[in-house]
C-alpha beads as a LAMMPS data file, in Angstrom:
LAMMPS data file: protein, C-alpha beads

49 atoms
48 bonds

1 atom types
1 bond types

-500.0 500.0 xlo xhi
-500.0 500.0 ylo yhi
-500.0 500.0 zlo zhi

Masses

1 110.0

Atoms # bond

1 1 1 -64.162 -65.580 113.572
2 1 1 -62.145 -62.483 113.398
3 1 1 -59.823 -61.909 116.633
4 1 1 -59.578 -58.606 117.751
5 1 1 -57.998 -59.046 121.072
6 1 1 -55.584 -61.477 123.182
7 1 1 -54.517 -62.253 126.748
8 1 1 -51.505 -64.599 127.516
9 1 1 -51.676 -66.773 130.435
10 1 1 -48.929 -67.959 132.871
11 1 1 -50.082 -71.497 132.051
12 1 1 -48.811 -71.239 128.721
13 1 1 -52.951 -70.919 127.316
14 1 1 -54.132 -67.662 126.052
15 1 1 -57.585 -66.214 125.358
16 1 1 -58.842 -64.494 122.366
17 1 1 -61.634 -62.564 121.944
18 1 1 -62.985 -62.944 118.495
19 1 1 -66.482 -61.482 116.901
20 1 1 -68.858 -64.135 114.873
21 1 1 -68.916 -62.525 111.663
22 1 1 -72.543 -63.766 111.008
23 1 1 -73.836 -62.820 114.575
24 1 1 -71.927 -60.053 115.411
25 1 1 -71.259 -61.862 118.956
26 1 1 -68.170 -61.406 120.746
27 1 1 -66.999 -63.989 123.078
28 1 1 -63.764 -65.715 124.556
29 1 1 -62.083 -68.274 123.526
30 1 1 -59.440 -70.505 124.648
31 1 1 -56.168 -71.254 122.732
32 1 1 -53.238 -73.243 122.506
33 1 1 -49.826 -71.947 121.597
34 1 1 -49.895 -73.877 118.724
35 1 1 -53.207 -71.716 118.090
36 1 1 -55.927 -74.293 118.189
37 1 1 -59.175 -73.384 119.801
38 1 1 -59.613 -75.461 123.115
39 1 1 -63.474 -74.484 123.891
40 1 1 -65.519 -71.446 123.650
41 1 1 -67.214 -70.151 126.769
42 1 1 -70.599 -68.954 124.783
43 1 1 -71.213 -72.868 123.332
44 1 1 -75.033 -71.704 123.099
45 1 1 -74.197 -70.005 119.811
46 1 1 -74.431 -72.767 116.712
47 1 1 -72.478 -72.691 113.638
48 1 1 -72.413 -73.990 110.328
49 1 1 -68.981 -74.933 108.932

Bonds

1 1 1 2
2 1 2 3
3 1 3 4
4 1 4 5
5 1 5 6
6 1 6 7
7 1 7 8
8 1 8 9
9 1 9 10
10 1 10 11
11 1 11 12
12 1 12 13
13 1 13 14
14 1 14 15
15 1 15 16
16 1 16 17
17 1 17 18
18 1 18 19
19 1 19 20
20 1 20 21
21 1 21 22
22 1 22 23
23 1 23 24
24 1 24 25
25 1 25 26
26 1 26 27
27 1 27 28
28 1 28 29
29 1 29 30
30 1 30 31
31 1 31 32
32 1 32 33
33 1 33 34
34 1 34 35
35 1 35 36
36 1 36 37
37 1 37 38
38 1 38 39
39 1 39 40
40 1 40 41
41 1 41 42
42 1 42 43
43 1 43 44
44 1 44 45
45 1 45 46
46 1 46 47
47 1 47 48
48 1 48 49
């Protein structure tokens, strides 16, 4: 995922928006501060790690 875009949250969480390098397919996604990825709103999209 490549992030081209943040948004800080009063909560202390922030959202990302990244782009699937393999779909092209933006979406949200929630993060930590430590920078781990809580969930991804579009789960419909599958990847292989």
């Amino acid at each position: 995922y490549f992030e081209i875009g943040e948004q800080t949250f009063p909560e202390g969480l922030y959202w990302i928006i990244s782009r699937n390098w393999e779909t092209g397919v933006m979406e949200w996604q929630e993060k930590a501060k430590e920078g781990e990825i809580l969930e991804g709103p579009t789960v419909g999209v599958s990847s292989d790690k």
